[in-house]
Backbone atoms as SQL, in Angstrom:
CREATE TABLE atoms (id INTEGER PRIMARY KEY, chain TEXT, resi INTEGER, resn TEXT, atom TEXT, x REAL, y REAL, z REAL);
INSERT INTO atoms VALUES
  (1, 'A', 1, 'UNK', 'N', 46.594, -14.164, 14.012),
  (2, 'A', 1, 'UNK', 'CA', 45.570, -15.142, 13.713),
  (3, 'A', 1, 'UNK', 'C', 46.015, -16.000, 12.534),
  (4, 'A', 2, 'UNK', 'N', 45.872, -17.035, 12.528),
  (5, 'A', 2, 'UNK', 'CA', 46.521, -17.789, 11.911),
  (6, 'A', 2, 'UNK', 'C', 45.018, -18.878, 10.663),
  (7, 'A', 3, 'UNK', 'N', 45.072, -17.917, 9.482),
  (8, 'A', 3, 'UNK', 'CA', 43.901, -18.705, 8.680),
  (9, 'A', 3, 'UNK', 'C', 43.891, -20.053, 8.201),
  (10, 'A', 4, 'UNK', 'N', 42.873, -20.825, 7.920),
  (11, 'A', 4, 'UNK', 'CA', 43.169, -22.393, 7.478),
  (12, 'A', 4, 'UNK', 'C', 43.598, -21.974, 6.015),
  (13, 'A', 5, 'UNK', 'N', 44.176, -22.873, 5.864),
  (14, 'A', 5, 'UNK', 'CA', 44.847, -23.300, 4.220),
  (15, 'A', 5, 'UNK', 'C', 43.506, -23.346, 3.092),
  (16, 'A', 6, 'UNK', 'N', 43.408, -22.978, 1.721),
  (17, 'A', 6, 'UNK', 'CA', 42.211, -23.248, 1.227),
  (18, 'A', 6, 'UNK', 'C', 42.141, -24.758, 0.881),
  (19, 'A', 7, 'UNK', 'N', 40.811, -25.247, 1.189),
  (20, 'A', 7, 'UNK', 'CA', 40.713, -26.450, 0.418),
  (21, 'A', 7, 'UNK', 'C', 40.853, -26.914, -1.004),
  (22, 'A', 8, 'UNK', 'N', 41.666, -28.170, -1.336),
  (23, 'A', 8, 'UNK', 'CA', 41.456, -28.055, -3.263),
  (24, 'A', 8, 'UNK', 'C', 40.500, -28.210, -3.468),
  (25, 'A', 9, 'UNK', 'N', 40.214, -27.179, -4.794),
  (26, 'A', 9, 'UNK', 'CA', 38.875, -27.217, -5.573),
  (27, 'A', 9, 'UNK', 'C', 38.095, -26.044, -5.151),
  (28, 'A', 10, 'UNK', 'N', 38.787, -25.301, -4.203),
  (29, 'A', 10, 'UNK', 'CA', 37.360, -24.394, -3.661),
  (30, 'A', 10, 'UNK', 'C', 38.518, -23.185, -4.166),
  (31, 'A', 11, 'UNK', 'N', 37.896, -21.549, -4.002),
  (32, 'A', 11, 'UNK', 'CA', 38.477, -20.539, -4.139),
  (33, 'A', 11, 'UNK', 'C', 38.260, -19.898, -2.772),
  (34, 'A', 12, 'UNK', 'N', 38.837, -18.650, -2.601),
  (35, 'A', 12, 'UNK', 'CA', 38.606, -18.046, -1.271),
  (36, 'A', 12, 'UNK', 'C', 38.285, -16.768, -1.566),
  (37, 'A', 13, 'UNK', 'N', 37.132, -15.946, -0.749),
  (38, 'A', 13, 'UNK', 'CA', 36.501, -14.317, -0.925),
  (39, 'A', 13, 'UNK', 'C', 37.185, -13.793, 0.218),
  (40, 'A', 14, 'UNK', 'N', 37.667, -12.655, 0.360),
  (41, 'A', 14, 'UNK', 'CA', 38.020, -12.062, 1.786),
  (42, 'A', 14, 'UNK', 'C', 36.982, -10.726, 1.544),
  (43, 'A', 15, 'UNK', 'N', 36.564, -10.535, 2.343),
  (44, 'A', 15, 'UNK', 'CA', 36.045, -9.360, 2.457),
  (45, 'A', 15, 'UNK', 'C', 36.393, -8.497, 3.506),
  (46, 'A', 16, 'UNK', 'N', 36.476, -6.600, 2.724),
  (47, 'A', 16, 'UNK', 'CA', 37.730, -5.869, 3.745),
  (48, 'A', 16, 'UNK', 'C', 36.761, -4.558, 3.930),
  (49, 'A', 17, 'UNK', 'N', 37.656, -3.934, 4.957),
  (50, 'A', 17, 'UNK', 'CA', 36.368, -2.082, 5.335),
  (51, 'A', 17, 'UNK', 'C', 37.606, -1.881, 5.988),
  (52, 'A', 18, 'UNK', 'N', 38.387, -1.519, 5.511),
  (53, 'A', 18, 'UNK', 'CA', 39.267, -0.429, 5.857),
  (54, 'A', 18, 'UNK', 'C', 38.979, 0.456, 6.893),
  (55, 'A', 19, 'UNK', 'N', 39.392, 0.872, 8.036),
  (56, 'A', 19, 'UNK', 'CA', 38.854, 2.057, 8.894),
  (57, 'A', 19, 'UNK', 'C', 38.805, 3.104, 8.248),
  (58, 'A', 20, 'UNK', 'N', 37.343, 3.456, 8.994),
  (59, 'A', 20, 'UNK', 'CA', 36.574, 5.226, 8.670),
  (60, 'A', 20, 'UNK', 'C', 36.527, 5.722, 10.238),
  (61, 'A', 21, 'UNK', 'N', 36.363, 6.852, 10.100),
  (62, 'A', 21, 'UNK', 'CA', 35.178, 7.562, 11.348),
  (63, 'A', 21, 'UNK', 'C', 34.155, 7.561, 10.501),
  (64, 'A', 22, 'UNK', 'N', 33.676, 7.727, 9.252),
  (65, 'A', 22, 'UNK', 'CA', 32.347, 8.337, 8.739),
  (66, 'A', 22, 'UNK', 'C', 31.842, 6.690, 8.446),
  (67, 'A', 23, 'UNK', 'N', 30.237, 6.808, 9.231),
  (68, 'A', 23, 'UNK', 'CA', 29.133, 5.231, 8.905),
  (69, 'A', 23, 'UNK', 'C', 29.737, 4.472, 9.927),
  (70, 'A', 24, 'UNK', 'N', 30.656, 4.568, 10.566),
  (71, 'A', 24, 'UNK', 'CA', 31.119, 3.422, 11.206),
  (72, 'A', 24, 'UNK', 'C', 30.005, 2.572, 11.799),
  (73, 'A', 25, 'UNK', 'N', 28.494, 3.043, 12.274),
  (74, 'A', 25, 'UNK', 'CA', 27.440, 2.840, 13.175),
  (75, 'A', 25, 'UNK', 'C', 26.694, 2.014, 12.073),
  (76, 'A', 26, 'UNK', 'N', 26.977, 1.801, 10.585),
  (77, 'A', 26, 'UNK', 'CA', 26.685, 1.349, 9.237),
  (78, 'A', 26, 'UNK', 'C', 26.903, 0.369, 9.353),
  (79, 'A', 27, 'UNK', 'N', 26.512, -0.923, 8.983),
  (80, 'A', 27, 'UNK', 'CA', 27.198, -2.407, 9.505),
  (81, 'A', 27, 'UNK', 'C', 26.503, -3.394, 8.759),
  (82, 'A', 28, 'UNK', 'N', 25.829, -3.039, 7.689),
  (83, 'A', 28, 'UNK', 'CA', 24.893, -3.897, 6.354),
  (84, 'A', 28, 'UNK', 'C', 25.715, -5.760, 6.693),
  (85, 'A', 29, 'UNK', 'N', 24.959, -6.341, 6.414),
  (86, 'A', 29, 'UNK', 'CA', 24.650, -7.880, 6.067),
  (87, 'A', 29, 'UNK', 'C', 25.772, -7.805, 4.462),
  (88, 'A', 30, 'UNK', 'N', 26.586, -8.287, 4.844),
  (89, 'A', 30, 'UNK', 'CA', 27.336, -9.063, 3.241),
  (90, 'A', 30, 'UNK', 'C', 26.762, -9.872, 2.353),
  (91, 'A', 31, 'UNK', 'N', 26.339, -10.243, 1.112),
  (92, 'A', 31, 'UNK', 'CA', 25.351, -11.359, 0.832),
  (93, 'A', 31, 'UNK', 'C', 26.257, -11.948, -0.157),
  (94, 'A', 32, 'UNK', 'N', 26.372, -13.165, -0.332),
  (95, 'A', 32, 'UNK', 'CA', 27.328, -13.889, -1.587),
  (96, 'A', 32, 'UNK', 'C', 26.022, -14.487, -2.256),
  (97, 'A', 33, 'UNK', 'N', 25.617, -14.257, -3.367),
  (98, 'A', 33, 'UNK', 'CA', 24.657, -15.101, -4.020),
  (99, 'A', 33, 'UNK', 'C', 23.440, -15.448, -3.409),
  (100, 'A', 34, 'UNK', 'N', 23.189, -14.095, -2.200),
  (101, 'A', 34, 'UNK', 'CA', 22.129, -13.859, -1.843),
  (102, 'A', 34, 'UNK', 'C', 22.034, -14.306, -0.245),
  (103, 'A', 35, 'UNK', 'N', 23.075, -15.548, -0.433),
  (104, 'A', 35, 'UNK', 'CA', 23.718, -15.977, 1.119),
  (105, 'A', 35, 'UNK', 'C', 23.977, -15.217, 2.015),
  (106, 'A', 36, 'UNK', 'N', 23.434, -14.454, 3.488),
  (107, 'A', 36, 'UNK', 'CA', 24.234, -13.819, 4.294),
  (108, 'A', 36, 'UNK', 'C', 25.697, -14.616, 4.667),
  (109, 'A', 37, 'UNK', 'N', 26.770, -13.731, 4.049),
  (110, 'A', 37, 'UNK', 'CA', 28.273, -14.268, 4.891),
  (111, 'A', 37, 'UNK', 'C', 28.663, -13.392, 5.446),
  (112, 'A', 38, 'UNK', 'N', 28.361, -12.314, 5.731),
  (113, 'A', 38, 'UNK', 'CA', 29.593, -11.656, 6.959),
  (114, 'A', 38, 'UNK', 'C', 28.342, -10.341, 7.309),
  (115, 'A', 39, 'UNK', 'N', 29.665, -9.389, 8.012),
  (116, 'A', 39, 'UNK', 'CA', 28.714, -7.403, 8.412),
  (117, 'A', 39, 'UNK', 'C', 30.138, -6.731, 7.436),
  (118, 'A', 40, 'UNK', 'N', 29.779, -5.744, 6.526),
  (119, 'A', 40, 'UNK', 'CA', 30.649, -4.838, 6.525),
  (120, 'A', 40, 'UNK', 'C', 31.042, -4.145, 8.226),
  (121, 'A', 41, 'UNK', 'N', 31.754, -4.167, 8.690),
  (122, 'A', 41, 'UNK', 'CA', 32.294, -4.043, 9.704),
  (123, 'A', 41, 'UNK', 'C', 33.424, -2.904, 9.846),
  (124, 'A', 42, 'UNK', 'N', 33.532, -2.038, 9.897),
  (125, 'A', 42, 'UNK', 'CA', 34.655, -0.950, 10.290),
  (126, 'A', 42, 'UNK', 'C', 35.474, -1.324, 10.536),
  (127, 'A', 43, 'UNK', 'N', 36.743, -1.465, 10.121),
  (128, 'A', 43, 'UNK', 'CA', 38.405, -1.601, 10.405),
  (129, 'A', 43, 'UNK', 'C', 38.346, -3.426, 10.402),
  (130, 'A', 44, 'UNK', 'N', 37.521, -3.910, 9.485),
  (131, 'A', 44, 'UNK', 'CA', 37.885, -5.629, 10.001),
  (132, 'A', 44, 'UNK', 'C', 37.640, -6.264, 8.198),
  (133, 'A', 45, 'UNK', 'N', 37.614, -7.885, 8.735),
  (134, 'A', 45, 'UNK', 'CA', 37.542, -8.734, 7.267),
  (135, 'A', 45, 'UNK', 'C', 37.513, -9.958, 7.853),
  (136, 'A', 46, 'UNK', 'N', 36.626, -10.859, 6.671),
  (137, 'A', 46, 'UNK', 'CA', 36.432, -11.500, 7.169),
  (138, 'A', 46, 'UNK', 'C', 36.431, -12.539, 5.612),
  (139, 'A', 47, 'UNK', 'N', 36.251, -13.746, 5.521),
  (140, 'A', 47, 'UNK', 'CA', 36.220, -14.747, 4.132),
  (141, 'A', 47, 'UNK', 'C', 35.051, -15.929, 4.255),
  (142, 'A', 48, 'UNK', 'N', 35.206, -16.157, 3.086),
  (143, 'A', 48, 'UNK', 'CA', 34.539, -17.112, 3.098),
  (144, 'A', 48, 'UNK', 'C', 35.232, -18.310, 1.823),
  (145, 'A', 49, 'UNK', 'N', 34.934, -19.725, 1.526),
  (146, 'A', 49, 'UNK', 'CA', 35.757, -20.349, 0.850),
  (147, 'A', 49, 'UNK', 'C', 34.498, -21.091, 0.031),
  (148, 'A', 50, 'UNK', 'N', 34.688, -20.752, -1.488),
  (149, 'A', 50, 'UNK', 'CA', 33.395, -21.241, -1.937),
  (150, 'A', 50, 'UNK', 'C', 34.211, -22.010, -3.491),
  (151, 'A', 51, 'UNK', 'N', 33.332, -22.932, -3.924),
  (152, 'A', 51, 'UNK', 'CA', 33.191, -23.697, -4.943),
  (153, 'A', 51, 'UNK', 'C', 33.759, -22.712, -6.386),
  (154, 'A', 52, 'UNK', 'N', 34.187, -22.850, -7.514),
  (155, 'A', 52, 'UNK', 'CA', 34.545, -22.097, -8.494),
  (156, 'A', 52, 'UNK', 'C', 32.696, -21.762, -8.976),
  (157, 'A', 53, 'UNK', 'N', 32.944, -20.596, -10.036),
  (158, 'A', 53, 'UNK', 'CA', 31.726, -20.542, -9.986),
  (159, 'A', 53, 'UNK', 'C', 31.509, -18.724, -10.454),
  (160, 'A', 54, 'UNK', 'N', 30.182, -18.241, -10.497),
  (161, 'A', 54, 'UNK', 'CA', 30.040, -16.697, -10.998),
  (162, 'A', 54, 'UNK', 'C', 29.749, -16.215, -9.872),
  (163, 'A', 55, 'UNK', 'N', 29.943, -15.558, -9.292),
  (164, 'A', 55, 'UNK', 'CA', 29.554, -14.740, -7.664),
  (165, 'A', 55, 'UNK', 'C', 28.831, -13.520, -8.179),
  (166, 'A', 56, 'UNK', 'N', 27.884, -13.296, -6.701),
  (167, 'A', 56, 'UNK', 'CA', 27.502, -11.628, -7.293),
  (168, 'A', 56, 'UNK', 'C', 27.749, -11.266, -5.352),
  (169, 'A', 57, 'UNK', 'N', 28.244, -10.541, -4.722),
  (170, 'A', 57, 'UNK', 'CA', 28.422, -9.633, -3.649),
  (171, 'A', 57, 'UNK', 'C', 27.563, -8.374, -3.700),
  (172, 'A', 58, 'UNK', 'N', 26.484, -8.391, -2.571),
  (173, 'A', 58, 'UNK', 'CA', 25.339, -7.173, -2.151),
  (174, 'A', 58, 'UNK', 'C', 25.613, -6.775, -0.904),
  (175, 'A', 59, 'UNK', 'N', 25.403, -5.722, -1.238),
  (176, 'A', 59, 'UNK', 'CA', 25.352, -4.899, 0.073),
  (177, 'A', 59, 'UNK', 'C', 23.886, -3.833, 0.131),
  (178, 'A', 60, 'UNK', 'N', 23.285, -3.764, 1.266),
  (179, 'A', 60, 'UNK', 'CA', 22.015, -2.962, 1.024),
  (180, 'A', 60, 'UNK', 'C', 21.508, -2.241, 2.329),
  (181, 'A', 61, 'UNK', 'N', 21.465, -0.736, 2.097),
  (182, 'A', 61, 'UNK', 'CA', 21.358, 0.390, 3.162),
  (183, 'A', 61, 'UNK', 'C', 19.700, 0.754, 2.477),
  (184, 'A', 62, 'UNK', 'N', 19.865, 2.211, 2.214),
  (185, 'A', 62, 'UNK', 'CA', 18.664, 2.575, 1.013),
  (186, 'A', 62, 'UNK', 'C', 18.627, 2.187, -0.125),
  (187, 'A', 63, 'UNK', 'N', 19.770, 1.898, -0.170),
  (188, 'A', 63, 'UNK', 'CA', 19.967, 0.852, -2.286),
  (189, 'A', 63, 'UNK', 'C', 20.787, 0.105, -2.114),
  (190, 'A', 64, 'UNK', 'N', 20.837, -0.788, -3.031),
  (191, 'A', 64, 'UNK', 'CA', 21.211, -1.989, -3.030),
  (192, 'A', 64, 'UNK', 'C', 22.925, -1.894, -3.753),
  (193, 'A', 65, 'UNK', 'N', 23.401, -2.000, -3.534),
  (194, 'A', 65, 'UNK', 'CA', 24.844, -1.809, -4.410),
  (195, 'A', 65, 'UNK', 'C', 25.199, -3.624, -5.122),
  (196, 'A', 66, 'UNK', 'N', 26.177, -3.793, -5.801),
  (197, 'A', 66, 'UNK', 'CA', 26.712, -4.980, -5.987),
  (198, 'A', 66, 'UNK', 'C', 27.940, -5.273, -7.082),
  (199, 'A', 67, 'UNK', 'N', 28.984, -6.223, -6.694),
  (200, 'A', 67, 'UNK', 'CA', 29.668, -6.034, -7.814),
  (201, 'A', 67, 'UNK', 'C', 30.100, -8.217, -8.050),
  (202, 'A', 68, 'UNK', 'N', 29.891, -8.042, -9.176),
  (203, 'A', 68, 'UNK', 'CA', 29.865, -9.804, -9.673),
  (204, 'A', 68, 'UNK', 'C', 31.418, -10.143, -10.085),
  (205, 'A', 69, 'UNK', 'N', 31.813, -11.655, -10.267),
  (206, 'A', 69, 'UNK', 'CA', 33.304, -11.933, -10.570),
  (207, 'A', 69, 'UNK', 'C', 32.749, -13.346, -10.845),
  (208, 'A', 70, 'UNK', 'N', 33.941, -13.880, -11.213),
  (209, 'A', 70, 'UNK', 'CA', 34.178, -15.253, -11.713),
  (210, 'A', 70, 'UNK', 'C', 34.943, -15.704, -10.595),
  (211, 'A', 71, 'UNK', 'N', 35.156, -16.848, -9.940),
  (212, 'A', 71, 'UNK', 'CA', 36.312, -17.257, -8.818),
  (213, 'A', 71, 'UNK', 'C', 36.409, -18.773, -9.520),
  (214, 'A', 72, 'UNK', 'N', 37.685, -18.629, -9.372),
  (215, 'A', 72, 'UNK', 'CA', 38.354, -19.802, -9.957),
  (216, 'A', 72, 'UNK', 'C', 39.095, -20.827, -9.041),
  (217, 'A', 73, 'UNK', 'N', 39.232, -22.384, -9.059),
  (218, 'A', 73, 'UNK', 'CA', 39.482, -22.879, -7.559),
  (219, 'A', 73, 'UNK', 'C', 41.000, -22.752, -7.505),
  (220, 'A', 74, 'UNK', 'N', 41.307, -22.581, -6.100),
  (221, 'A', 74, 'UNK', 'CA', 42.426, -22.183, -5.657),
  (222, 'A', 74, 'UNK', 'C', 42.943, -20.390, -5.840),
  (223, 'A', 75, 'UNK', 'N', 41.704, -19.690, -6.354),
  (224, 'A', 75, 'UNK', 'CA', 41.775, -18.214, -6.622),
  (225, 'A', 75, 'UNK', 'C', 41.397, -17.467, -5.589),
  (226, 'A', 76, 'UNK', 'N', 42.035, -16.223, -4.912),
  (227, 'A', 76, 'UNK', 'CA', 41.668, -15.443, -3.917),
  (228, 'A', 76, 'UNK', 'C', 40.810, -13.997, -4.403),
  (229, 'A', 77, 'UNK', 'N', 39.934, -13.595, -3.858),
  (230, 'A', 77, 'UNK', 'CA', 39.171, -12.038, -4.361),
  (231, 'A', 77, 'UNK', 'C', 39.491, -11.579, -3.234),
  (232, 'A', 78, 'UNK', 'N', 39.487, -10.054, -3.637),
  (233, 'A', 78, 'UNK', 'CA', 39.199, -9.729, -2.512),
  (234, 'A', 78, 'UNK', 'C', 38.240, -8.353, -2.602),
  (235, 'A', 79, 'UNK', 'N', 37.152, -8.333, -1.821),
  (236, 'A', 79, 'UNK', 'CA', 35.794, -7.392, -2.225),
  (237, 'A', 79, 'UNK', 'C', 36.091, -6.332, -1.027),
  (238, 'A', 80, 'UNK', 'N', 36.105, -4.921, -0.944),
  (239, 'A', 80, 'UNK', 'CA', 36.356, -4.331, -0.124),
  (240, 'A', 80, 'UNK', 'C', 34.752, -3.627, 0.080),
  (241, 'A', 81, 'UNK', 'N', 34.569, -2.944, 0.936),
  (242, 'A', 81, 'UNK', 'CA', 33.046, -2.489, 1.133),
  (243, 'A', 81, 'UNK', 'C', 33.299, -0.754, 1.471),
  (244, 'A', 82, 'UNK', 'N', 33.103, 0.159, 1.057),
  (245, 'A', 82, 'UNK', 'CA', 33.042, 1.703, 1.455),
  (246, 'A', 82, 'UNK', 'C', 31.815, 1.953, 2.018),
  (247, 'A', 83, 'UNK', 'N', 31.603, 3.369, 2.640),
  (248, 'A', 83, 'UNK', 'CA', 30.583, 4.246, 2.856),
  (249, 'A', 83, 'UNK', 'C', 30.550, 5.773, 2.308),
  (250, 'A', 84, 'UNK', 'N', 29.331, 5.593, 1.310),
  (251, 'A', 84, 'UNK', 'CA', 29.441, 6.550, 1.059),
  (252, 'A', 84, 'UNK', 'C', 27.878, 7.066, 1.289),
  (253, 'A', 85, 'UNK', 'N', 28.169, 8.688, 1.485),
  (254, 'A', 85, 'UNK', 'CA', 26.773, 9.602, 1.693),
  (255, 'A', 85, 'UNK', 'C', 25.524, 9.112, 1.124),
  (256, 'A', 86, 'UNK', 'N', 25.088, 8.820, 2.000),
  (257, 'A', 86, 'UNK', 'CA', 22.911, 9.015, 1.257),
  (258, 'A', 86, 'UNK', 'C', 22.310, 9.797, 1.868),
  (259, 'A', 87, 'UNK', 'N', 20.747, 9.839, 1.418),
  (260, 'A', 87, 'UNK', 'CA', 19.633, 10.558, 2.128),
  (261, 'A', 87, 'UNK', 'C', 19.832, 10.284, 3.538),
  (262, 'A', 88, 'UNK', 'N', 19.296, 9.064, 3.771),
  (263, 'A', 88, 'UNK', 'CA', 19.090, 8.872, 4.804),
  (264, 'A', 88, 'UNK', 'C', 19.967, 8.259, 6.182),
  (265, 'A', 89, 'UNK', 'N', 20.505, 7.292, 5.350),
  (266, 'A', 89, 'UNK', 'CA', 21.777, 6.436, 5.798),
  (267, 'A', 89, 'UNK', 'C', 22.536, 6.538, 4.850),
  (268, 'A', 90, 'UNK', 'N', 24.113, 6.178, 5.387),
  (269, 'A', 90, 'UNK', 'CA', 25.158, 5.782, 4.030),
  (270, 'A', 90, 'UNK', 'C', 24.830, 5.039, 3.272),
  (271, 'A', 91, 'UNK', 'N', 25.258, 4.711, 1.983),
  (272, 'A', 91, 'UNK', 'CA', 25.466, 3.463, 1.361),
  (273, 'A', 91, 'UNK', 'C', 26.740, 2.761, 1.120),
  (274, 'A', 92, 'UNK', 'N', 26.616, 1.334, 1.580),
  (275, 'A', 92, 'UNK', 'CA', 27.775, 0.406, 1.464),
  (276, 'A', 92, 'UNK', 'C', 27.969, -0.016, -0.047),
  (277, 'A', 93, 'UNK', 'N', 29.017, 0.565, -0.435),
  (278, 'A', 93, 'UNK', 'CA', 29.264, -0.043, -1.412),
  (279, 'A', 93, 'UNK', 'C', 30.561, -1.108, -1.634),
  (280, 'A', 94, 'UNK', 'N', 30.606, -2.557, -2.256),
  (281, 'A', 94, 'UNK', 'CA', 31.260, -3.640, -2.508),
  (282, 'A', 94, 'UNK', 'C', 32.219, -3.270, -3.624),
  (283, 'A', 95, 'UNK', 'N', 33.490, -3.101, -3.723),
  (284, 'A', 95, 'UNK', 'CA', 34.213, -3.373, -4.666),
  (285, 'A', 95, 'UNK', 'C', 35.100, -4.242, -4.827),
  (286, 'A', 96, 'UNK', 'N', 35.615, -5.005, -6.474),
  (287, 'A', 96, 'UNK', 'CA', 36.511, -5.643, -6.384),
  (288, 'A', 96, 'UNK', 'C', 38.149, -5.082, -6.353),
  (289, 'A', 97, 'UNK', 'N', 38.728, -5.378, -5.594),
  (290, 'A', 97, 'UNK', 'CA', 39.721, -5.118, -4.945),
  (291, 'A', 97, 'UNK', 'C', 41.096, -5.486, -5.668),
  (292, 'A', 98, 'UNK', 'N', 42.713, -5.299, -6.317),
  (293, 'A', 98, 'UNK', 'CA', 43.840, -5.709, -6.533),
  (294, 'A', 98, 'UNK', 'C', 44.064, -6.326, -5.486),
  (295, 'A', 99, 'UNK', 'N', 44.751, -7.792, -5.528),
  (296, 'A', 99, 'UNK', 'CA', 45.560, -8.651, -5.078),
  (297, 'A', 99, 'UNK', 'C', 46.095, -7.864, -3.578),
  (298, 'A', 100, 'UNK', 'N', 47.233, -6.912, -4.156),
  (299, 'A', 100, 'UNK', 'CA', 48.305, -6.401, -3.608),
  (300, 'A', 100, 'UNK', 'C', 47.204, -5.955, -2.649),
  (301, 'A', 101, 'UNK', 'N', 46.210, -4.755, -2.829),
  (302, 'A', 101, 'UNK', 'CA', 45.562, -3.988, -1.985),
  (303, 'A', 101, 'UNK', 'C', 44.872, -4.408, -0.790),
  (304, 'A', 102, 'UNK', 'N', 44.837, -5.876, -1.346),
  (305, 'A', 102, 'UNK', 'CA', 43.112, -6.204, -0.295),
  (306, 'A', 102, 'UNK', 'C', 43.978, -7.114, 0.761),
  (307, 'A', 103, 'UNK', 'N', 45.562, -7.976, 0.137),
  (308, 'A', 103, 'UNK', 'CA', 46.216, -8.261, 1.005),
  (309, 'A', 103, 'UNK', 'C', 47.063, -7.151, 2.051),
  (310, 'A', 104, 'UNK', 'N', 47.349, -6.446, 1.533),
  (311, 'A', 104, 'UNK', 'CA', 47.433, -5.175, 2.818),
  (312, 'A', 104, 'UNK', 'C', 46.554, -4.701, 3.537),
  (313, 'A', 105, 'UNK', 'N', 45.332, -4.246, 3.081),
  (314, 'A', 105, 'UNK', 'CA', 43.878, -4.350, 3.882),
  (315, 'A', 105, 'UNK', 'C', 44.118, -5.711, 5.045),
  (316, 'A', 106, 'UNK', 'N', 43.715, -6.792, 4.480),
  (317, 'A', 106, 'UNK', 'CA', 43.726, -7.924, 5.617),
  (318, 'A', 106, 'UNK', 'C', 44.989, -7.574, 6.938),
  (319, 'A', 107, 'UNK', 'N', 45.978, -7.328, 6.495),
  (320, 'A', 107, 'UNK', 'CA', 47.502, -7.110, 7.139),
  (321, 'A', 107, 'UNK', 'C', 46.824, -5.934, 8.066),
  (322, 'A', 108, 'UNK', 'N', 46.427, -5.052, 8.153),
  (323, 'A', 108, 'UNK', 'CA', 45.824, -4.012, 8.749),
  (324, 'A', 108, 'UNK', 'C', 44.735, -3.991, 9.688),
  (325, 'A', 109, 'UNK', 'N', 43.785, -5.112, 9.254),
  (326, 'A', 109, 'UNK', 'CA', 42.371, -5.203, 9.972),
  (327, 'A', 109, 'UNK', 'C', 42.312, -6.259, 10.850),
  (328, 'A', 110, 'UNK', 'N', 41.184, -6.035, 11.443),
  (329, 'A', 110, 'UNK', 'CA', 40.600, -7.538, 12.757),
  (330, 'A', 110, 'UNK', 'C', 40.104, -8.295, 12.197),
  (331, 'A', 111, 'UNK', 'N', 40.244, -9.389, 12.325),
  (332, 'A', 111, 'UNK', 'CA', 39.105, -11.025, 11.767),
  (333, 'A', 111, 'UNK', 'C', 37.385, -10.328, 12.649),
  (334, 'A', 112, 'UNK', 'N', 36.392, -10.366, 11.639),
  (335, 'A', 112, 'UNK', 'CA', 35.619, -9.791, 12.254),
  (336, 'A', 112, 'UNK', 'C', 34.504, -11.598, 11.910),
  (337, 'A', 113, 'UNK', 'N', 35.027, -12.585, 11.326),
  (338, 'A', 113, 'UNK', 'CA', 34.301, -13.274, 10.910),
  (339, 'A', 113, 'UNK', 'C', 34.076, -14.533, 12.153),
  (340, 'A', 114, 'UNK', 'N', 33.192, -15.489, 11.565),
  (341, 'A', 114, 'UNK', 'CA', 32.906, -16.676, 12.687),
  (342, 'A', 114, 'UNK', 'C', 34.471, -17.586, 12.766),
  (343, 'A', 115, 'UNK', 'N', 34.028, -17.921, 14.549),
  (344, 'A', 115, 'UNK', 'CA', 35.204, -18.309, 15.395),
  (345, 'A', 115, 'UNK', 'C', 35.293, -19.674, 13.836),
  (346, 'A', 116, 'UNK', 'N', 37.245, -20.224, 14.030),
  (347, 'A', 116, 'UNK', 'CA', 37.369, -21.437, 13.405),
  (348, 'A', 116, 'UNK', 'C', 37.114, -22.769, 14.226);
């Protein structure tokens, strides 16, 4: 799959879920600044390309998880999403991710995001 180039002035989020067997049936709403952009999704990733700026990334099962950053234009993040044990359902939790890591993540996973 072949991604578009970022636009100047904007930065780029990838968001990653590494394959599990455990939650896989787990599939929470991604939120950028409250924005739905993607599903935590099992074994996939997906981006989005936004303005420089303070971000906050949610994820929400029985609680709400979240982790905030600065994106700078022409800067890549990359937010990975886990499952971990709850009461009732898992909880997705968002982390920010190393460079190196989240680009091997992508190298690994399916585009789970909207057609280009």
């Amino acid at each position: 799959m072949q991604i578009p180039a970022l636009k100047p002035g904007y930065g780029r989020v990838y968001f990653t879920r590494p394959g599990e067997l455990t939650g896989s049936a787990i599939q929470p709403e991604i939120r950028l600044n409250n924005e739905v952009v993607s599903r935590s999704v099992p074994g996939g990733f997906s981006y989005v390309d936004r303005p420089p700026g303070k971000y906050a990334v949610t994820t929400a099962t029985e609680v709400e998880n979240a982790v905030t950053f600065q994106l700078a234009a022409g800067e890549t993040k990359y937010i990975k999403t886990t499952v971990t044990p709850g009461i009732l359902v898992g909880h997705v939790t968002p982390t920010l991710e190393f460079p190196e890591q989240g680009q091997s993540d992508i190298n690994r996973l399916r585009y789970v995001g909207p057609k280009f």
